[in-house]
C-alpha positions as CSV (number, residue, x, y, z in Angstrom):
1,X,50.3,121.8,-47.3
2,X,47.4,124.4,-47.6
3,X,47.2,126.2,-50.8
4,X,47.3,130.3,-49.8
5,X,44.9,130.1,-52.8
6,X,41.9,128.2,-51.4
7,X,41.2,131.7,-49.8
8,X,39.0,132.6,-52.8
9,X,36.9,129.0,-52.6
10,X,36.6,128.9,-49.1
11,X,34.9,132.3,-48.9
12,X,31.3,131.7,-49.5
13,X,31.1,129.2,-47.3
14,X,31.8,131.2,-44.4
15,X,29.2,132.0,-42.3
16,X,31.2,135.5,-41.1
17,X,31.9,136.5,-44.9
18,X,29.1,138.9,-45.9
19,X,28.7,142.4,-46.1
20,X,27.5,142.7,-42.2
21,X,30.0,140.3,-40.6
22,X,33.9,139.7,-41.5
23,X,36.5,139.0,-39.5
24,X,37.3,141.4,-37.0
25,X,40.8,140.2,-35.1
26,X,42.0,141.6,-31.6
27,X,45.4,140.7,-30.4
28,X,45.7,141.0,-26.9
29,X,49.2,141.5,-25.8
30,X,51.6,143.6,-27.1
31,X,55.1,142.6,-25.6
32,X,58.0,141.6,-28.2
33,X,56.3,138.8,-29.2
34,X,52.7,140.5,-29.5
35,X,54.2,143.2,-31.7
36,X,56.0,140.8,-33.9
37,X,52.7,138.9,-35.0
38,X,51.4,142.4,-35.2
39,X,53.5,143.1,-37.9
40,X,52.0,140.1,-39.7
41,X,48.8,139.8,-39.2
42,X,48.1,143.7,-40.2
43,X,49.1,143.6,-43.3
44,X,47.4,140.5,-43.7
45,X,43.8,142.0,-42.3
46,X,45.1,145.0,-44.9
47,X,44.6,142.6,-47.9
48,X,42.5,139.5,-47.6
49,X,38.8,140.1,-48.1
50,X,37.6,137.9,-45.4
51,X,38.7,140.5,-42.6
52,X,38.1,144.1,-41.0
53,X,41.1,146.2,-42.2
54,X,42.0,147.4,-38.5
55,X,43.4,145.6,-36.1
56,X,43.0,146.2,-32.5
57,X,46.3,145.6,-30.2
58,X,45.5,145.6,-26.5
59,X,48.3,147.4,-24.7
60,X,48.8,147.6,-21.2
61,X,49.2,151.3,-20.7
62,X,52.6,152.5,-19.2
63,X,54.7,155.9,-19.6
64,X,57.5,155.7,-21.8
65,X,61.0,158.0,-22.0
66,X,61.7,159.1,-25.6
67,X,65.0,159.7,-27.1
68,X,64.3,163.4,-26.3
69,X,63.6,162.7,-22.8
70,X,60.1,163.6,-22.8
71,X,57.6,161.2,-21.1
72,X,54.6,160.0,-22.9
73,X,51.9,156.9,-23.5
74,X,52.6,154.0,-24.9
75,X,49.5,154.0,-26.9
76,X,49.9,157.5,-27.8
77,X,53.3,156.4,-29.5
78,X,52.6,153.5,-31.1
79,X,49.4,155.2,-33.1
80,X,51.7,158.1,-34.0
81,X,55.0,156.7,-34.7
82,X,53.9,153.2,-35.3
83,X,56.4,151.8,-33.5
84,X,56.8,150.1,-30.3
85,X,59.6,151.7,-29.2
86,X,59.9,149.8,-25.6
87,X,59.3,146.2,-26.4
88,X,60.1,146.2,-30.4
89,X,62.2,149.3,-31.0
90,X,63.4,150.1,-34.9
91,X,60.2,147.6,-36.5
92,X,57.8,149.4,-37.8
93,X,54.0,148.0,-37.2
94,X,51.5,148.6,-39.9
95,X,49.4,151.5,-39.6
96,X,46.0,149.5,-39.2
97,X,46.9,148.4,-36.4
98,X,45.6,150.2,-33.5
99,X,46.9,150.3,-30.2
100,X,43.9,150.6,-27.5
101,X,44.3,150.6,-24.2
102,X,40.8,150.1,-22.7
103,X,40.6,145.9,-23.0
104,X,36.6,146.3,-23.7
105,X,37.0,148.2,-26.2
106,X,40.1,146.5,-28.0
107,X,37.7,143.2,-28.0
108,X,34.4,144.6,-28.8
109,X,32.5,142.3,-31.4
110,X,35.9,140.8,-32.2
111,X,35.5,137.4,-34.2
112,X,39.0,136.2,-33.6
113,X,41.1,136.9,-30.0
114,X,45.0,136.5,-30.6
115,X,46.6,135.6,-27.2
116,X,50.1,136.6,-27.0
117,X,50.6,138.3,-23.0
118,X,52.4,136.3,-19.5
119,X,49.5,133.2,-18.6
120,X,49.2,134.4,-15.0
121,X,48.0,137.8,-16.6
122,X,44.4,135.7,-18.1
123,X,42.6,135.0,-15.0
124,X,41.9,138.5,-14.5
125,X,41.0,139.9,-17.9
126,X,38.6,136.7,-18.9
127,X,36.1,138.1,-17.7
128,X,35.9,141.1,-19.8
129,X,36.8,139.4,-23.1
130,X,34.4,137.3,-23.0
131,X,31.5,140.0,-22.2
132,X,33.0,142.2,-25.0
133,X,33.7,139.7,-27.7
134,X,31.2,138.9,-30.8
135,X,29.0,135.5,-29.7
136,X,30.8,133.8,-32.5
137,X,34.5,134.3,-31.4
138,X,37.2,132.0,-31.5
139,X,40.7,132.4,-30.4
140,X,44.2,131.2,-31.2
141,X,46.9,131.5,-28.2
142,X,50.4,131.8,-29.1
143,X,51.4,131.3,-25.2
144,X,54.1,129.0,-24.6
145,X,53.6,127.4,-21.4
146,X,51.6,125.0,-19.2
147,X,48.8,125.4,-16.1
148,X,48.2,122.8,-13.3
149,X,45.0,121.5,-12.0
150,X,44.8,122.6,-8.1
151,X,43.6,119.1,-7.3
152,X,45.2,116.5,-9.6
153,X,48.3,118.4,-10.4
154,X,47.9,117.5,-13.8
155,X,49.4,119.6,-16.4
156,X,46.3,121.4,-17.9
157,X,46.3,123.2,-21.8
158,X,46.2,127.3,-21.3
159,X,44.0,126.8,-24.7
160,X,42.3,125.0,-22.6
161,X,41.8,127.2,-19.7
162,X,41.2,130.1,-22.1
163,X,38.1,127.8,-23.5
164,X,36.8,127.4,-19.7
165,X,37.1,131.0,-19.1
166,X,35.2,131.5,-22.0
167,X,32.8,129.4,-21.9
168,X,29.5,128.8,-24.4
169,X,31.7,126.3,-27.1
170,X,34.3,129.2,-27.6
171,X,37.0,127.1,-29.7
172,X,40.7,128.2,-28.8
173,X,43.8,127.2,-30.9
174,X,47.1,127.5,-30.9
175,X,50.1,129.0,-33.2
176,X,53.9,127.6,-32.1
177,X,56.9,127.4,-33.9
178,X,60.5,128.3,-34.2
179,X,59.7,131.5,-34.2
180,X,61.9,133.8,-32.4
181,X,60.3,137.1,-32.3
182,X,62.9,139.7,-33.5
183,X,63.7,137.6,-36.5
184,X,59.8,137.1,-37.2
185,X,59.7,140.9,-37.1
186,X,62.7,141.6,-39.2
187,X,60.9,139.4,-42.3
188,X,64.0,136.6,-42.0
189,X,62.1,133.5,-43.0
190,X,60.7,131.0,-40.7
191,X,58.1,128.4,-40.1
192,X,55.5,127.8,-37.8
193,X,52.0,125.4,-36.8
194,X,48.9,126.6,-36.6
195,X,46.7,123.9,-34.1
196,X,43.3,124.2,-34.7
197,X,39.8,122.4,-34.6
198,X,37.7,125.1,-35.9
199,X,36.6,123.4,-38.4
200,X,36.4,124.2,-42.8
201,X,36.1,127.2,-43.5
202,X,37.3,128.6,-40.5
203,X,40.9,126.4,-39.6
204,X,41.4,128.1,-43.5
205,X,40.9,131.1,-43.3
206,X,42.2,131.8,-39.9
207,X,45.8,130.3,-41.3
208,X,46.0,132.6,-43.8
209,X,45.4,135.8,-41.6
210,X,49.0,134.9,-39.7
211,X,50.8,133.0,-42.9
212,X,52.7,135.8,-45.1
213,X,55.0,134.0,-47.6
214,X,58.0,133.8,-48.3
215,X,58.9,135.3,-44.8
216,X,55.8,133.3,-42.2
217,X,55.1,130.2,-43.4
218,X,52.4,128.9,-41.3
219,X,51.2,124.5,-41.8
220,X,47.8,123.8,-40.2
221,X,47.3,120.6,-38.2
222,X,44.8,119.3,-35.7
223,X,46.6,118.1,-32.7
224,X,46.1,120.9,-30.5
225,X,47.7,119.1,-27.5
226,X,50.6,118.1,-29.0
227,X,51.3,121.7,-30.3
228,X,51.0,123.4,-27.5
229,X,52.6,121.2,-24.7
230,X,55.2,120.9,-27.3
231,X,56.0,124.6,-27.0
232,X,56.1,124.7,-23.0
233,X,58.5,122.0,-22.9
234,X,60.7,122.9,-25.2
235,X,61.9,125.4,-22.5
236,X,63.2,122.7,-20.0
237,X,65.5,121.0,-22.7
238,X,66.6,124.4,-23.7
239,X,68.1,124.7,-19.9
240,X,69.9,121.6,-19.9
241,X,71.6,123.0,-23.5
242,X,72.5,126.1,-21.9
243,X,74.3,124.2,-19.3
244,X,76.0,121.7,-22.0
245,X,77.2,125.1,-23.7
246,X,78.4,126.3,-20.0
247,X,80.4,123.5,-19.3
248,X,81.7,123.2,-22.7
249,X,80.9,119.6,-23.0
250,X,80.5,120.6,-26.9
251,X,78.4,119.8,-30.1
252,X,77.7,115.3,-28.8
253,X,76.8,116.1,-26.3
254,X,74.1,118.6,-27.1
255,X,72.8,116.9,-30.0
256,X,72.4,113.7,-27.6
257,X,70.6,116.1,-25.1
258,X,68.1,117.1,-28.1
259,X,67.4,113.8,-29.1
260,X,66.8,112.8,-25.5
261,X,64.7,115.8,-25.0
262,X,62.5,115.6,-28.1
263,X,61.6,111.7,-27.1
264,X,60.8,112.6,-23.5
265,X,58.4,115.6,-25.3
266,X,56.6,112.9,-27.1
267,X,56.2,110.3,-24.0
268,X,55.3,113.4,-21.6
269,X,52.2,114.6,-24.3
270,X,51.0,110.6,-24.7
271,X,51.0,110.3,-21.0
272,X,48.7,113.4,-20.1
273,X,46.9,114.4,-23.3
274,X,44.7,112.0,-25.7
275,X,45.1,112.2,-29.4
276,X,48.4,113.4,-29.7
277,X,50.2,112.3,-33.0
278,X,53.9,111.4,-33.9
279,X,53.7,113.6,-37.1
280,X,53.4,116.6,-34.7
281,X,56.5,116.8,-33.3
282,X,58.5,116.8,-36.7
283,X,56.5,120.4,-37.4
284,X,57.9,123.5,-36.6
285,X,55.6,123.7,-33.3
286,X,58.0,120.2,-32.6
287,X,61.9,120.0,-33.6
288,X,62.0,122.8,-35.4
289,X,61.1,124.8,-32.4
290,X,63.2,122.8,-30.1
291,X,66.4,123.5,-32.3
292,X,66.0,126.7,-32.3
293,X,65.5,127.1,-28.5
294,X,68.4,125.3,-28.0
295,X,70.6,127.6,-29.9
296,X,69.0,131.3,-29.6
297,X,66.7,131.3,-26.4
298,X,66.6,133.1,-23.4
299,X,66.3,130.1,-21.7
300,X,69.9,128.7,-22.8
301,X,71.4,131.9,-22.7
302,X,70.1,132.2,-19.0
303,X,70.9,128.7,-18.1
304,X,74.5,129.2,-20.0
305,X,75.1,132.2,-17.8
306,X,74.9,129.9,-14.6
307,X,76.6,127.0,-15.5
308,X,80.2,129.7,-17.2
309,X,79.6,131.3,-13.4
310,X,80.0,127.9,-11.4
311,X,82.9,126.9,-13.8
312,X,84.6,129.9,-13.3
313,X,83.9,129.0,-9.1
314,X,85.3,125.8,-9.5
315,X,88.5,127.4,-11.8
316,X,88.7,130.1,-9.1
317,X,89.1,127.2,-6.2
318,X,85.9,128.2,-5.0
319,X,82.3,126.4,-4.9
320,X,79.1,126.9,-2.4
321,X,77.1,123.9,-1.6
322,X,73.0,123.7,-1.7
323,X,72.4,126.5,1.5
324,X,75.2,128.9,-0.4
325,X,78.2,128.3,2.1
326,X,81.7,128.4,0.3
327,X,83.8,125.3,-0.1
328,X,87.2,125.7,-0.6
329,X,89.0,123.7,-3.8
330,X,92.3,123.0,-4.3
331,X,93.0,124.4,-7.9
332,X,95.3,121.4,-8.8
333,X,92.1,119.1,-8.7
334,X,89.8,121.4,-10.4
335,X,89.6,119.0,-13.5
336,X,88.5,116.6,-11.1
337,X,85.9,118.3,-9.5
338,X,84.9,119.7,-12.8
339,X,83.6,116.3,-13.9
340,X,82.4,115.4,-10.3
341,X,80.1,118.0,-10.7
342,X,78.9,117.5,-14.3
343,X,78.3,113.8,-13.3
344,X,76.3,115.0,-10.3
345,X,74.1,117.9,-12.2
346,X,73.5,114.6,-15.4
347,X,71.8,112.2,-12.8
348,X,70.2,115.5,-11.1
């Protein structure tokens, strides 16, 4: 575990600690999630020595409704009330963070990018971060999902494609964990991995601008692969929970289904990724996150929703095939076609 005190050794070793260049972080992205770290990782930047006190938040800028009914920025709001009030309402974000909507300016001569915004949302904004940014920037994504290769159909890292995009050795990272954001934000304890070959100082000191005990905890390793594809498929096992909640197949079931799931994790990031290790997936960015996605996610909730709906169908003496037409049941046999259908969605 890294001592939150190795801050003061590591210090003069850092090329980016002296009295022209510190740390100056960006986060770009400020959904639920985005405002969460904010939270974080501005009162962090408000006390370590290493880093520029204010923290830039890029905001997509959109016209909110206020409790009063009056209509204004976003922006505007969350440097006057700071407060999100449309994506993390009732948190409160510390006041050196800055919400900016012009993305050149949120990134100008910023040392370290946070990622935290929709994937499909990077192609177009690359360019500009990486003409704004300071030449010795590095980034940490805490994007939860997976691109593809056009031509191999290979699963490819978003790290990665942020790296690409970048270009000229940019380093990316990534941060995952069980780590649901409205708990993060409400200062309820939780874990999570920082992924990260930036090398010493710099894998150091960027852990301690996102750790904040006793409420963040944040564990540095350096399998960035197995971090991150952890964290996108985490999602898939999360639907087949929701439907084992749906179909009240109960509490065997569901741990069987994690087990399952967290094995085919592992075999899926050792078939497509080199140097993933077995030690990553018992970190937070591994079962920890799993667990918890299985419980609380959207994706189980969702995937909960559709399975009660079908029952209910089936209950009702009524089920639609594949193209959506309606198949009477007889309600004395539901049972039966309650397992039929269980059965057929297991080997699905």
């Amino acid at each position: 575990m890294s001592n939150p005190n190795d801050s003061e050794i590591l210090l003069d070793s850092n090329p980016q600690n002296s009295a022209e260049q510190h740390d100056r972080v960006c986060i770009i992205g400020s959904g639920n999630w985005g405002s969460a770290i904010a939270t974080l990782v501005g009162r962090n930047c408000a006390r370590l020595p290493h880093v520029e006190t204010q923290v830039s938040m890029w905001v997509y800028e959109e016209t909110v409704q206020l409790e009063d009914g009056t209509e204004r920025k976003l922006t505007e709001v969350i440097n006057e009330q700071h407060e999100n009030v449309k994506y993390l309402p009732g948190i409160r974000l510390p006041e050196n963070v800055v919400a900016v909507p012009d993305l050149a300016e949120a990134c100008d001569q910023a040392t370290l990018l946070i990622f935290v915004l929709p994937h499909q949302f990077l192609p177009r904004l690359m360019p500009t971060i990486k003409a704004n940014c300071h030449p010795s920037c590095r980034g940490v994504s805490l994007i939860k999902g997976l691109d593809f290769c056009p031509d191999t159909k290979n699963p490819v890292l978003i790290s990665r494609s942020i790296e690409e995009a970048m270009g000229d050795d940019f380093q990316c990272g990534v941060l995952m964990g069980a780590n649901v954001a409205s708990e993060v934000a409400l200062g309820q304890m939780c874990e999570s991995t920082l992924a990260s070959n930036f090398g010493p100082p710099a894998d150091e000191l960027t852990r301690l601008i996102f750790d904040h005990p006793p409420s963040f905890r944040v564990q540095h390793i350096s399998d960035v692969a197995g971090a991150e594809v952890c964290g996108a498929l985490k999602n898939v096992i999360a639907l087949g929970a929701g439907f084992v909640d749906g179909l009240n197949l109960g509490g065997n079931t569901k741990a069987a289904l994690l087990r399952v799931g967290l094995r085919e994790m592992a075999k899926f990031c050792k078939m497509f990724f080199d140097g993933v290790e077995d030690n990553t997936f018992m970190e937070s960015c591994g079962m920890a996150d799993l667990i918890t996605t299985c419980y609380g996610g959207r994706n189980r909730k969702c995937a909960e929703a559709f399975a009660r709906q079908h029952l209910d169908e089936e209950l009702n003496g009524t089920l639609h095939n594949d193209d959506g037409e309606e198949i009477l049941v007889d309600p004395h046999h539901t049972n039966a076609v309650h397992k039929k259908t269980c059965e057929q969605r297991w080997q699905r």
